[in-house]
N, C-alpha and C positions, 0 to 999 in steps of 0.2 A: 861804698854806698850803692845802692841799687832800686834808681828811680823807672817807674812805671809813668806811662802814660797811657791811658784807660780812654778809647774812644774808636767808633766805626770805621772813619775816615773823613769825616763832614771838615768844613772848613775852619771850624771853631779847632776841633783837633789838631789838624795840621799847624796851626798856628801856637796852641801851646805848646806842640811838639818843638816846635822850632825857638819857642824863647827856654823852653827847659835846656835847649843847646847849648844857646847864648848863654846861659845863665850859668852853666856847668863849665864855659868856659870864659866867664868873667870870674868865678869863684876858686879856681883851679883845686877847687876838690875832685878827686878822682872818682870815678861814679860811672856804673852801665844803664845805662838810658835806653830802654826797649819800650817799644809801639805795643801796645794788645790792642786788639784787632773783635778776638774773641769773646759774644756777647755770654758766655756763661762763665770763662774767666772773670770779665768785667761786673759781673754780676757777684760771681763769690766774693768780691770787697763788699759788698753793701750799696755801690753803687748803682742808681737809678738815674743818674742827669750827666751824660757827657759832655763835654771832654770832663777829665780827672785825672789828678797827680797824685801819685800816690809813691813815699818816701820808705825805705826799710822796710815796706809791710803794713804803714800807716797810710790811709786816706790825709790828705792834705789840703785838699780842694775838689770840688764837682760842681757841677753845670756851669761854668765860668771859662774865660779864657786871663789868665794873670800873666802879669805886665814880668817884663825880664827883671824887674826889680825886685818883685815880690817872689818870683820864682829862687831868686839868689837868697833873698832873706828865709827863707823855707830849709834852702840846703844848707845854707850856714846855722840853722841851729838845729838844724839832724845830724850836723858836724860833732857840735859840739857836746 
């Protein structure tokens, strides 16, 4: 599985970077978890409101920071 997280570096980012961690690692689904950085990356999703999760290739979430709960219910049905 191959989770993005789509943001400049602002606080709101850091922060769902850091529950897509926890969340990757309360689910122990196996999964590469990369930072973009890059606003014309972040832009070819469709993306216009950071931070954004974005799962296999799918947008999952934008302008929002989501809870490690939500972040785990996301990867479990990209699981499945």
């Amino acid at each position: 599985m191959e989770i993005k997280v789509l943001g400049t570096g602002c606080s709101k980012c850091k922060k769902l970077e850091a529950a897509v961690q926890e969340a990757v690692a309360k689910t122990g689904v196996a999964a590469q978890v990369t930072k973009v950085t890059d606003i014309q990356e972040i832009m070819s999703f469709g993306v216009m409101s950071t931070p954004a999760l974005v799962i296999d290739g799918s947008v999952k979430s934008s302008g929002r920071v989501l809870s490690v709960n939500d972040v785990a219910a996301l990867i479990e049905g990209a699981a499945n």
